[in-house]
C-alpha positions as CSV (number, residue, x, y, z in Angstrom):
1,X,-7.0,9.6,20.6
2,X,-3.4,9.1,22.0
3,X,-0.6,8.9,19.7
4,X,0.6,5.4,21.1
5,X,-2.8,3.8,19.8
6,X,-2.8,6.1,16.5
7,X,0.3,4.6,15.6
8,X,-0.9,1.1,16.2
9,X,-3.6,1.4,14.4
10,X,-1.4,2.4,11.8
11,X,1.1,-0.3,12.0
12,X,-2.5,-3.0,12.0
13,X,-4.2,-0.9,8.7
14,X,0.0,-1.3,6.9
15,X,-0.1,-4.8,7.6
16,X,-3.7,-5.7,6.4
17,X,-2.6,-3.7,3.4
18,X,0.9,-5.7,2.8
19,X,-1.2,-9.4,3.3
20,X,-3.6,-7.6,0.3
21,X,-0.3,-7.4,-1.8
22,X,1.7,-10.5,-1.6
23,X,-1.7,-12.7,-1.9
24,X,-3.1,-10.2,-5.0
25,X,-6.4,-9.1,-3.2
26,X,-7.8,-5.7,-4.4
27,X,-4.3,-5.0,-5.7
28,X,-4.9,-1.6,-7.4
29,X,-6.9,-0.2,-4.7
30,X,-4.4,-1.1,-2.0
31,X,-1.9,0.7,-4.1
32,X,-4.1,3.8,-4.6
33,X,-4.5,3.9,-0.8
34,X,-1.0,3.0,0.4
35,X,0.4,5.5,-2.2
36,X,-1.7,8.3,-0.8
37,X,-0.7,7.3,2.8
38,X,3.2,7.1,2.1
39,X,2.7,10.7,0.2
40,X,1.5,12.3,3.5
41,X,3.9,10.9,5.8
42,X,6.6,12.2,3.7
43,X,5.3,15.6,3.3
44,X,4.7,15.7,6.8
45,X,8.2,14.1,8.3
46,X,10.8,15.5,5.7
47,X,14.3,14.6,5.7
48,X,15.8,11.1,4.7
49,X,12.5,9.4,6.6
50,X,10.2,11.6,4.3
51,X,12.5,10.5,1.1
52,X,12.1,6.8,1.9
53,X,8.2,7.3,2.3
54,X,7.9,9.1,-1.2
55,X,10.0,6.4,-3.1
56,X,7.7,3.7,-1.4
57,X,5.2,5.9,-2.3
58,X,6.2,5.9,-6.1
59,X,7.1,2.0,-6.3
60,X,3.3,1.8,-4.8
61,X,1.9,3.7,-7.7
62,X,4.3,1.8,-10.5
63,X,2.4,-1.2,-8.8
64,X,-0.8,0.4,-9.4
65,X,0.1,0.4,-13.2
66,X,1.5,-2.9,-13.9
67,X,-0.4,-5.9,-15.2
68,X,-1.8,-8.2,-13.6
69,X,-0.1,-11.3,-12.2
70,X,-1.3,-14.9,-13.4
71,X,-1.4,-16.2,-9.7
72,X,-2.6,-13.4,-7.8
73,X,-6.4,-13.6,-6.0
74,X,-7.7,-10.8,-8.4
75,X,-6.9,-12.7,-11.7
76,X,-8.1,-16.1,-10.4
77,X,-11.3,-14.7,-9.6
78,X,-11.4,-13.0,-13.0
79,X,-10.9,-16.3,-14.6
80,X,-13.6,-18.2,-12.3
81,X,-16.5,-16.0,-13.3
């Protein structure tokens, strides 16, 4: 597979991810999965780029631990049933 389309592919799978956040869809495994894709994109670039993927990393898996929010899709749902 060509790089170009790897990375676009990677850009589409980060953006499906974010729209999962900000409407509170299948928060905690969206955080589970985006934490372990920041983690290997900083190990693998380093530097300052690598240090900016572990803290988003990190704020990704304080996310993962935090409670619930009252308006997010996971806790309406909860609530319906």
């Amino acid at each position: 597979m060509p790089s170009e389309v790897f990375v676009q592919i990677n850009g589409l799978t980060e953006i499906v991810a974010a729209v999962f956040l900000l409407t509170g869809t299948f928060t905690k495994l969206v955080c589970v999965f985006l934490s372990a894709h920041l983690f290997g994109i900083a190990i693998s670039a380093g530097g300052d780029m690598g240090m900016r993927d572990a803290v988003l990393a990190m704020i990704g898996i304080a996310l993962l631990f935090s409670p619930k929010d009252p308006w997010s899709v996971d806790e309406w749902s909860r609530r319906a049933r």
